[in-house]
C-alpha positions in Angstrom: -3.2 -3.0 -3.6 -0.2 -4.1 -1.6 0.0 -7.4 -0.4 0.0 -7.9 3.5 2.8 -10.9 4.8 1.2 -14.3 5.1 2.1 -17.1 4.8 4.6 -18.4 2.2 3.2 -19.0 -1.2 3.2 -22.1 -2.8 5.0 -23.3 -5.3 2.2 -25.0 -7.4 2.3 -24.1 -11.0 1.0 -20.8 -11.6 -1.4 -22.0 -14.0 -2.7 -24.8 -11.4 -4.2 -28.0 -11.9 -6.1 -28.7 -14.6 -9.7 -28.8 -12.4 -8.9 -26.4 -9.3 -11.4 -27.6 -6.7 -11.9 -31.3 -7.4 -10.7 -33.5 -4.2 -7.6 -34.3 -5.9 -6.5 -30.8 -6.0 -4.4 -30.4 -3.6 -5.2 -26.8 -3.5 -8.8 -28.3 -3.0 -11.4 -25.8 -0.7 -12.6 -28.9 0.9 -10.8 -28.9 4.5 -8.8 -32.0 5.0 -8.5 -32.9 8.4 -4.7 -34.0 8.3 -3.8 -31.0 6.7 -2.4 -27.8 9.2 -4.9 -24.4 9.2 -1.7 -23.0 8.2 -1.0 -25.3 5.1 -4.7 -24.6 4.5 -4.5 -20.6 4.2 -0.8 -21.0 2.0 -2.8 -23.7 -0.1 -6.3 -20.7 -0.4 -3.6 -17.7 -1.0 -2.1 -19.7 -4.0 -5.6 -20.3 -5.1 -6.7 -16.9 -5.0 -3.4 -15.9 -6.7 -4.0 -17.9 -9.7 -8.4 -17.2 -9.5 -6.4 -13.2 -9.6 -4.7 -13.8 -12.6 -7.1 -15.3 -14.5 -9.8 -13.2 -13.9 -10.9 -11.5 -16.6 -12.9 -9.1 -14.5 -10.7 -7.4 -11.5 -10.4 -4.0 -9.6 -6.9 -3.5 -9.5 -4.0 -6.2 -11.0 -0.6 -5.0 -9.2 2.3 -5.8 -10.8 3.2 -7.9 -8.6 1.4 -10.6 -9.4 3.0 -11.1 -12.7 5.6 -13.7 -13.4 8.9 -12.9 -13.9 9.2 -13.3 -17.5 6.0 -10.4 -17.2 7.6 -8.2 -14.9 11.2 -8.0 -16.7 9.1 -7.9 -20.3 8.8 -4.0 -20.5 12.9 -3.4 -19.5 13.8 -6.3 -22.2 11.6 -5.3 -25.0 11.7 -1.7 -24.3 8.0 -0.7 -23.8 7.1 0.5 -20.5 3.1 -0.2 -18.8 0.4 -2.0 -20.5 -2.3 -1.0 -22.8 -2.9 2.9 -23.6 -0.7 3.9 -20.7 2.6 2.1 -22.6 5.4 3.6 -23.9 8.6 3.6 -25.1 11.3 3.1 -22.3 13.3 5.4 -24.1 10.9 8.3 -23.0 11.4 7.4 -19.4 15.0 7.7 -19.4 18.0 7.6 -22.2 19.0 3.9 -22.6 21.6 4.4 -24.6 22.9 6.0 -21.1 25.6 4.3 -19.5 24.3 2.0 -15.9 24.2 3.5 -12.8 26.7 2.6 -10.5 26.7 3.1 -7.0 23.6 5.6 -7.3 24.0 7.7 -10.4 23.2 7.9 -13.9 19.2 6.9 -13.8 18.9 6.3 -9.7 20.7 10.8 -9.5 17.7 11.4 -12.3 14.6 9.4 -10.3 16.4 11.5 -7.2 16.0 14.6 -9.2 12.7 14.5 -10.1 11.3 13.4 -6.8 12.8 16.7 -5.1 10.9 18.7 -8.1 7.6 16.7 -7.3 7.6 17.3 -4.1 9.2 20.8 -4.0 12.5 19.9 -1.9 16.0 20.8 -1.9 17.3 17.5 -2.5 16.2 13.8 -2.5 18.0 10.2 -1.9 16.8 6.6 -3.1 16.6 3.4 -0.6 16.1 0.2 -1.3 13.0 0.2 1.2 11.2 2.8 2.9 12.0 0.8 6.7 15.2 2.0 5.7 14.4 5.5 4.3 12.3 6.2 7.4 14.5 4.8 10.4 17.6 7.1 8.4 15.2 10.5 8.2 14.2 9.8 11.9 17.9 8.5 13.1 19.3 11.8 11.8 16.5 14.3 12.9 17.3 12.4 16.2 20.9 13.9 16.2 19.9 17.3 15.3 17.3 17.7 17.7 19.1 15.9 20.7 16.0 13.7 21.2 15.7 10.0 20.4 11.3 9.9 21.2 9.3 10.0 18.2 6.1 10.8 18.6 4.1 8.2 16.2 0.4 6.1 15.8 0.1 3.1 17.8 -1.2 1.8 14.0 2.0 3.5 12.1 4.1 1.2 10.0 7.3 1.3 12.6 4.7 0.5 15.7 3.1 -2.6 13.9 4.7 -3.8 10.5 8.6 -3.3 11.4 9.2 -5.7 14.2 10.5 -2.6 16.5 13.3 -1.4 14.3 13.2 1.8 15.7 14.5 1.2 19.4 16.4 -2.2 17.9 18.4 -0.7 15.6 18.3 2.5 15.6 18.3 3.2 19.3 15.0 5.7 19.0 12.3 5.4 21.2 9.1 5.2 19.8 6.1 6.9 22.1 2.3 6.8 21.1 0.0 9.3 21.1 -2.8 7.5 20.4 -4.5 4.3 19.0 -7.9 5.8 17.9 -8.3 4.6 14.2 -7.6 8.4 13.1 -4.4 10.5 12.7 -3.4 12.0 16.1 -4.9 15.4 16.8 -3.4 18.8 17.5 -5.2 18.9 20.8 -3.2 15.3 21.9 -0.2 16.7 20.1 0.2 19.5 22.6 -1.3 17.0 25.7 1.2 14.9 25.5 3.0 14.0 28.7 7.0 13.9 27.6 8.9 16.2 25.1 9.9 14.1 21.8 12.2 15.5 19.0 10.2 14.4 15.7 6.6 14.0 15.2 5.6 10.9 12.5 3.1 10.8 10.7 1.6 8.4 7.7 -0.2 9.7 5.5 -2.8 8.0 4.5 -2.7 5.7 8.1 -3.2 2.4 5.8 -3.9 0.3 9.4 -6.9 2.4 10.4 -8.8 2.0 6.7 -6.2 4.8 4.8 -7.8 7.3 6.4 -6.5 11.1 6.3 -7.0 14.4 8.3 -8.4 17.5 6.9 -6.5 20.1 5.3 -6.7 22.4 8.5 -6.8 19.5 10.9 -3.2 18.5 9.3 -1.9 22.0 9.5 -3.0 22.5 13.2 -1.9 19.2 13.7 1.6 20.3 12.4 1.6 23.8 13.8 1.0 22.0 17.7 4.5 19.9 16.7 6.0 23.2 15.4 5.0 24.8 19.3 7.0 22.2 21.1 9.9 23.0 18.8 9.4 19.2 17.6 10.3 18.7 13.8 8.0 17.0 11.2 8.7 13.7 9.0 5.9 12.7 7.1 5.6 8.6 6.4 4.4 9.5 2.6 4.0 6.0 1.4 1.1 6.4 -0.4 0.9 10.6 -0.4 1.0 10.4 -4.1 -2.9 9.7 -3.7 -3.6 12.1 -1.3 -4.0 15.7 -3.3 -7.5 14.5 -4.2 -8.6 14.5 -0.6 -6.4 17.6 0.6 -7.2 19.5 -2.7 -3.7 20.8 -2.7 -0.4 19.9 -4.9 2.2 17.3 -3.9 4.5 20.7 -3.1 2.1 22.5 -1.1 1.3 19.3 0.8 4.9 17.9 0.9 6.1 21.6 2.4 4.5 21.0 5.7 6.6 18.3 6.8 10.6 19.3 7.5 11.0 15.3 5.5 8.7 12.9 3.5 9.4 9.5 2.5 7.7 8.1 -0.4 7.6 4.8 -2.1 7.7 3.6 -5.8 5.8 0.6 -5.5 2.7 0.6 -3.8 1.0 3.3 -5.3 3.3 3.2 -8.5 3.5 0.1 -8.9 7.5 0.0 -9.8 9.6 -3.2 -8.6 10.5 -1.4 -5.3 12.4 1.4 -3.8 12.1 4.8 -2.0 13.1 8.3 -1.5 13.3 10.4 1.2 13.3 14.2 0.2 14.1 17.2 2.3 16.9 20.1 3.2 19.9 19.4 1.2 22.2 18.9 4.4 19.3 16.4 5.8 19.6 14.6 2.4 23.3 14.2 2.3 23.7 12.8 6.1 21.0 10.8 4.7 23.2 9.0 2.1 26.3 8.7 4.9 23.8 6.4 7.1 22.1 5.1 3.8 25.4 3.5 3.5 26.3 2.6 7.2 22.8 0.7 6.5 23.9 -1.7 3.8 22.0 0.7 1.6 24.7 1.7 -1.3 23.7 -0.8 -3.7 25.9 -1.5 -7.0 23.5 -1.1 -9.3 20.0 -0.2 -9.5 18.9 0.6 -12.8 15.7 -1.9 -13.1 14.2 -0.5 -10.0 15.1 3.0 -10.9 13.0 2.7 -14.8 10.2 1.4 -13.4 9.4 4.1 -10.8 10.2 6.6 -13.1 7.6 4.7 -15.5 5.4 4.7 -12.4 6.2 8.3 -12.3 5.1 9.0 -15.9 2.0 6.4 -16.2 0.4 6.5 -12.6 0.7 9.3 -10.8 -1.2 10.9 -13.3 -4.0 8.2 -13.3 -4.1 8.2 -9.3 -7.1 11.1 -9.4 -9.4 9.3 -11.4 -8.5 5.9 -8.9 -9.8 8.1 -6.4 -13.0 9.1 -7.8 -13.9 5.5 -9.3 -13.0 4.3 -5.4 -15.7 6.4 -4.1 -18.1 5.3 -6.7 -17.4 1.0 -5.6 -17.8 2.4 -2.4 -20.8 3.8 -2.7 -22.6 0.8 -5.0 -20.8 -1.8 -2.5 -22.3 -0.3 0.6 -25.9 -0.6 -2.1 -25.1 -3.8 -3.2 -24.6 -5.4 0.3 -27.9 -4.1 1.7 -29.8 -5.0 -1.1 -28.6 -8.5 -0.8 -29.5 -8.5 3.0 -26.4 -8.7 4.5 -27.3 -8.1 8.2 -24.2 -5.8 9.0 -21.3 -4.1 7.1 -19.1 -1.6 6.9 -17.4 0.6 4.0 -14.6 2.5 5.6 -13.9 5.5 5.0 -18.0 6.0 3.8 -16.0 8.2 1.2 -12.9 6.7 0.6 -9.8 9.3 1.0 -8.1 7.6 -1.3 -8.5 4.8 -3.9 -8.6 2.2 -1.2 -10.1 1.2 1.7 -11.6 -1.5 3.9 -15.0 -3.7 3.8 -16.0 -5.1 7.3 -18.0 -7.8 7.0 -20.0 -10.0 9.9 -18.4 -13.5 9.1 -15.2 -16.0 9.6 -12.4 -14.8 7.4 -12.1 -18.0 5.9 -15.6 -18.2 4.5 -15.4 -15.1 3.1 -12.1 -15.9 1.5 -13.2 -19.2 0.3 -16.4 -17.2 -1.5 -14.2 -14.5 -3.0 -11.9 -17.2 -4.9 -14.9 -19.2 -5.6 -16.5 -16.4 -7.7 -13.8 -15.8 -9.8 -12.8 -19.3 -10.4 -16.6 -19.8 -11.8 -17.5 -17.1 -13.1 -14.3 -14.8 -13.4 -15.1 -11.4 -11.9 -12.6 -10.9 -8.7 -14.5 -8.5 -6.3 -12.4 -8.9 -3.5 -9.1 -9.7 -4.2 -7.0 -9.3 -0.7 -6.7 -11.4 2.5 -9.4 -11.4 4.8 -8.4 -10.3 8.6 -9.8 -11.8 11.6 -11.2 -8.8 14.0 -13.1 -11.2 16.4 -15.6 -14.0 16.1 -17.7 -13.8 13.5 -16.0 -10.4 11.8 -13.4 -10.0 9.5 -11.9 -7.1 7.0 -10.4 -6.7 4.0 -8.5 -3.8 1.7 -10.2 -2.7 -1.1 -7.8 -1.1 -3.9 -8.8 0.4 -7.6 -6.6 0.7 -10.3 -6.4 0.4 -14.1 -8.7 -2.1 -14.9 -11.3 -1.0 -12.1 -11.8 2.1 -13.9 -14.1 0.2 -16.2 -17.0 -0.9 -13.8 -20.1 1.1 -13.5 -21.9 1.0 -10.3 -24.3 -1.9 -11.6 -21.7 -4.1 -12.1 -20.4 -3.8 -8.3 -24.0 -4.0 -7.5 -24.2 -7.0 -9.9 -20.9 -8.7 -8.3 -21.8 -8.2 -4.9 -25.0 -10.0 -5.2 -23.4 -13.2 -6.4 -20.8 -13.2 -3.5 -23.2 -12.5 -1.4 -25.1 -15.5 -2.6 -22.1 -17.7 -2.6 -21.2 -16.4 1.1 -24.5 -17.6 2.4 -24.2 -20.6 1.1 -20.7 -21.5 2.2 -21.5 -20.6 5.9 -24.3 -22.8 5.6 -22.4 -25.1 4.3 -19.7 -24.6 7.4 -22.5 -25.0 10.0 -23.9 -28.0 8.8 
């Protein structure tokens, strides 16, 4: 699961003191009244970086937690992923091949077989999907002769990308809704102003990576379609999403007139995007790609790992659905059974192979009891930051990958329980 921004990480050893916890860590969970709430959350997210690491129970461990001696390992010793999934680097791509420069050799092949995946005419690489997207939706904004784009007031651009749209890309973002849902057909074809491109991300990570329907997506694209609006997918994470739609990447990718997608979060590679399309869309594409500071020199590194992530995960990303929706299921269990007055598993059924536990108390005593248990007794059941929704509530992300596939719904059950115990007795502890 992808890391949200907070605040910076420390720069404490990664290994940490040799008695996390004791009051001369300075990492210590014991507030100290001197130090800034701040200081206090950088201090817990380097503890629960290090409790991640050493866990020796988990239900995902991203990549990007590794150290950089880790990450570069499978480029420099020329075996790519860990465990059964690894393999030579040489199957990924020909390394006797000379380096890309300025986006060819292995960054033209990645580009190649995304526009196979995904059943396009052609297909670019970005450093970063803020860039892929404001490109895709600056150029349909030429074509169509209309800067509004019709988006989710919980869409990446609206929330995550301090209004890049409008501030550099001189589009105007309109919202057609802030329901925790994709927008519907019905508000589609409401809406009070015409708008050139229609956005939408699928899954809409803000509202719990939640997904339409198969036929509510195609009315929902067929209202755009009516008001002679064209369609640009935010495809982040749409590698996950042919479990849900029960459709191919192709099939699913064809509705949309563009689709970005990225190579880390769901592939875990070092970085990167693509936006695919029409062949003429593609190659403005690379014109403003380049106005954008986006012509990089060389991009090899990025380029093998998402074609690793290509090879390794995409094929695994089913069966991270399926084992999702069986956590989900034995969390929701566990955290009745252990009398938890109120929570909430959303989606019930998870859409994809993450999603978001609510939970009635302060974010930072549920973080504090979620590093605790895997400092004592190393299983990590919740490893992401806790959110704030209100006094007393708070919400996390829930993500399952590789390792997670090995739980059985006892041992969530089994976990649960023990945080639950340990949360009871750190709000206690808080009160008093």
């Amino acid at each position: 699961m992808s890391e949200r921004p907070e605040s910076p990480s420390s720069t404490a050893s990664p290994d940490g003191p040799a008695n996390p916890g004791s009051p001369a860590d300075p990492d210590s969970p014991e507030r100290n009244e001197d130090v800034t709430l701040d200081e206090e959350r950088r201090r817990r997210r380097a503890r629960r970086v290090r409790a991640h690491r050493a866990a020796g129970r988990v239900l995902a461990r991203p990549g990007h937690l590794d150290t950089l001696r880790e990450r570069l390992a499978p480029l420099v010793d020329g075996s790519i992923g860990n465990g059964t999934g690894a393999k030579p680097a040489g199957a990924v791509y020909d390394l006797d091949e000379r380096v890309d420069v300025y986006g060819n050799g292995v960054v033209a092949a990645l580009e190649e077989r995304v526009a196979r995946l995904l059943g396009t005419e052609a297909a670019a690489f970005f450093p970063s999907g803020t860039m892929a997207q404001q490109v895709a939706l600056r150029c349909w904004a030429g074509r169509t002769g209309n800067p509004a784009v019709a988006l989710h007031a919980l869409s990446h651009p609206a929330v995550h990308e301090r209004d890049a749209l409008s501030q550099v890309s001189g589009l105007r973002p309109v919202r057609l809704t802030a329901e925790p849902r994709l927008p519907t057909a019905a508000e589609v074809r409401a809406f009070p102003e015409p708008f050139g491109t229609l956005m939408l991300e699928l899954p809409l990570r803000d509202a719990g990576f939640v997904l339409p329907t198969w036929r509510e997506l195609t009315e929902l694209v067929g209202a755009a379609r009516e008001r002679d609006a064209v369609v640009h997918f935010d495809g982040a994470r749409l590698w996950e999403t042919t479990v849900h739609f029960g459709r191919p990447l192709a099939e699913i990718a064809d509705l949309a007139d563009s689709v970005y997608v990225s190579f880390y979060k769901s592939l875990d590679g070092f970085g990167g995007a693509a936006l695919a399309g029409p062949a003429s869309l593609v190659e403005e594409a690379r014109t403003w790609r380049h106005r954008y500071g986006g012509q990089i020199f060389q991009q090899f590194p990025t380029a093998l790992s998402a074609l690793a992530g290509l090879d390794r995960e995409l094929p695994r990303l089913p069966g991270y659905v399926a084992q999702a929706r069986l956590v989900a299921e034995a969390l929701r269990e566990g955290l009745a059974a252990a009398g938890v007055p109120w929570s909430r598993v959303h989606p019930e059924r998870p859409h994809t192979h993450e999603f978001q536990v609510w939970l009635p108390y302060d974010a930072d005593v549920l973080a504090e009891a979620a590093i605790a248990q895997a400092e004592e007794t190393g299983t990590l059941l919740f490893d992401g930051h806790w959110d704030a929704r209100g006094p007393g509530l708070a919400v996390t992300e829930v993500g399952v990958r590789g390792e997670g596939l090995e739980w059985s719904a006892q041992d969530v059950r089994a976990a649960v329980a023990d945080f639950v115990a340990r949360l009871t007795g750190e709000a206690g502890a808080r009160r008093g």
